[in-house]
N, C-alpha and C positions, 0 to 999 in steps of 0.2 A: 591465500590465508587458510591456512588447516584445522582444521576445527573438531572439539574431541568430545562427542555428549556427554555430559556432567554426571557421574555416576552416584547416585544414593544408594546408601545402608539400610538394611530390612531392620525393622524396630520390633523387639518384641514385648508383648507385654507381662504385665506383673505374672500371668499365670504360664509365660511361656511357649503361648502362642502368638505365632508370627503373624503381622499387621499386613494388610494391604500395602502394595509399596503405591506412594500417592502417583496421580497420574500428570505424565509431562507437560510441563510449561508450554503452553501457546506459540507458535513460531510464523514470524508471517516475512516476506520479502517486501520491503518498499524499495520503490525505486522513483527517482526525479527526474522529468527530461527539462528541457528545455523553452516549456510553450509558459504563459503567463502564467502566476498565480501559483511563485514557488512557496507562500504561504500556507499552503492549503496542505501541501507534504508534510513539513515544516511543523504543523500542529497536527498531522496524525500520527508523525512520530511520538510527539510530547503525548499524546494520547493515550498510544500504545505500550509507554513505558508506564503512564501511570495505573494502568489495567493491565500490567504485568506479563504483556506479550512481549516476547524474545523478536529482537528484529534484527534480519538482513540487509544495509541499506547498500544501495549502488546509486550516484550521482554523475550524471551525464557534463560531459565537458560545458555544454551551453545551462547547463542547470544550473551550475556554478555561479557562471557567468547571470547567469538571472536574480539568482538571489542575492550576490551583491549587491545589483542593480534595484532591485525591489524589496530588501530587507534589510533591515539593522543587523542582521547576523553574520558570522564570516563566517568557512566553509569550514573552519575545527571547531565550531559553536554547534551547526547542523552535526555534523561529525559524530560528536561526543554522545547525541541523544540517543544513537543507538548501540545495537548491543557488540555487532559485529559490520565491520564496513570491507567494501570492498572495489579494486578500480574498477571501471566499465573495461577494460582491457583484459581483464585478469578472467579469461577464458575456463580455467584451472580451477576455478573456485569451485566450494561445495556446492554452492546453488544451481549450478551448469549441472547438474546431474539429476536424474529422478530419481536415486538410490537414495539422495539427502529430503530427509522429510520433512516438510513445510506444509501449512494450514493455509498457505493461497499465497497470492501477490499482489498489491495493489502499485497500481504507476500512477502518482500523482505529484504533478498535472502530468499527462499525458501527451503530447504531438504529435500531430499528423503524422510528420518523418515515423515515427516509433510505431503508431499504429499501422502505416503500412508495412513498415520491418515486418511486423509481429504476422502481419495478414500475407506478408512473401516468404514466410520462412527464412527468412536471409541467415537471419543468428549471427551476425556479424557484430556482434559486441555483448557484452555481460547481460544486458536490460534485456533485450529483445531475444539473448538464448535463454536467461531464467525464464521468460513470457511463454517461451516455446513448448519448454519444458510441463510451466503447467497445464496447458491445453492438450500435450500427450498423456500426461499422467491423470486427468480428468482434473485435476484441484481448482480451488475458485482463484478466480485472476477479474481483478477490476481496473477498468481504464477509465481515467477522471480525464477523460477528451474535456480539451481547451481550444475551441477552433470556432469561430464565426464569422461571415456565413457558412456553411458546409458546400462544397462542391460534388457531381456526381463521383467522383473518383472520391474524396473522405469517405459517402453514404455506402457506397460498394464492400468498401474495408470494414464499416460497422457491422453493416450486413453480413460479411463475409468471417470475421474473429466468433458474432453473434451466435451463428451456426455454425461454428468452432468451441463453443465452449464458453467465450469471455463473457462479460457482462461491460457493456457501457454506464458509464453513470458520469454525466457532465456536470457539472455544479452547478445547479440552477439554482437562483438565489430565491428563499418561500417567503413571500412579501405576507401571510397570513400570521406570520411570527414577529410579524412590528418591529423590524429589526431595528436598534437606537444606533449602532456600528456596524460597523466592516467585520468586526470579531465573531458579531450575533450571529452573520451570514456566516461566516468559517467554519463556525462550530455548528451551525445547521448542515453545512454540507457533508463535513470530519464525520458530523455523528449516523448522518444517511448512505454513506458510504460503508463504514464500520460496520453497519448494522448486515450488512452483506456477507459479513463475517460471522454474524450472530456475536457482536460485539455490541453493549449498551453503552454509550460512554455517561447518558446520563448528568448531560450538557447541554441539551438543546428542548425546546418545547415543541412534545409533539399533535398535531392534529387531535383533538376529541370533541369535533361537531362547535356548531355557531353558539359563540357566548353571548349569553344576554347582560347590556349591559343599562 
């Protein structure tokens, strides 16, 4: 899919001089694999659209297959939420490149398979070359690992992405936030995630010391 950044018009004002041209729209890459907890992608896209970041999504053949299985949504539902999509195959895409400029990646959930992609350099599908990508171009890249217990071979690849650049962030659920749902926990993790981005979503309640009650 080829993609052509959106050109604006310099404004000027009443006396004639020329305005700052405003500065671009936010662009981030999501991507979904296959490990549990395709809800958690799912609402950081809804997130990211509603705080006006531009998103790339790429959805992994078993992600698909997951979120049928785990959501009321179908895979032109996920689809739709973002801005630009693109196959796991489609090698070619802007995102394969460091030339194309993006504000990070997040892969959520994450999979073991995909974090050791990302930690062998394989690059053998769209997810795991845009993953690559960011780690050479220094950009932020987050992996919402979904994996327990962890084996010495997962701890090596954390370790090893770690001291690469990436940032792990697991969705640990914060039971200090009295969660009443599964929702409360989502949007605790969407918003702790985000925040990685220096993204508020301004949905979740955060820490400020023991309330008295």
């Amino acid at each position: 899919m080829e993609l052509l950044e959106p050109s604006s018009s310099n404004l000027s004002s009443s006396s004639g001089e020329d305005q700052p041209k405003s500065s671009r729209r936010r662009r981030m890459v999501v991507a979904l694999t296959g490990a549990t907890g395709s809800i958690l992608g799912i609402k950081t896209l809804i997130t990211l659209r509603r705080l006006n970041v531009e998103t790339h999504l790429v959805i992994s053949k078993w992600a698909e297959a997951t979120i049928k299985y785990e959501t009321d949504y179908t895979i032109a539902n996920v689809r739709a939420l973002a801005d630009y999509v693109y196959s796991v195959h489609d090698m070619a895409a802007p995102i394969s490149s460091g030339s194309f400029r993006v504000d990070g990646m997040v892969i959520v959930p994450c999979s073991v398979k995909t974090l050791a992609a990302i930690n062998s350099g394989i690059c053998n599908d769209l997810i795991s070359r845009a993953a690559d990508v960011m780690l050479k171009e220094r950009r932020r890249l987050v992996l919402v690992l979904r994996e327990t217990p962890l084996s010495t071979i997962h701890l090596h690849n954390m370790v090893s992405v770690t001291q690469a650049g990436a940032i792990i962030c697991p969705p640990v659920p914060a039971f200090y936030i009295k969660p009443s749902s599964i929702d409360d926990l989502v949007d605790h993790s969407v918003g702790r995630m985000l925040d990685l981005f220096d993204l508020d979503t301004a949905e979740f309640e955060r820490w400020e010391g023991w309330k008295k009650y």
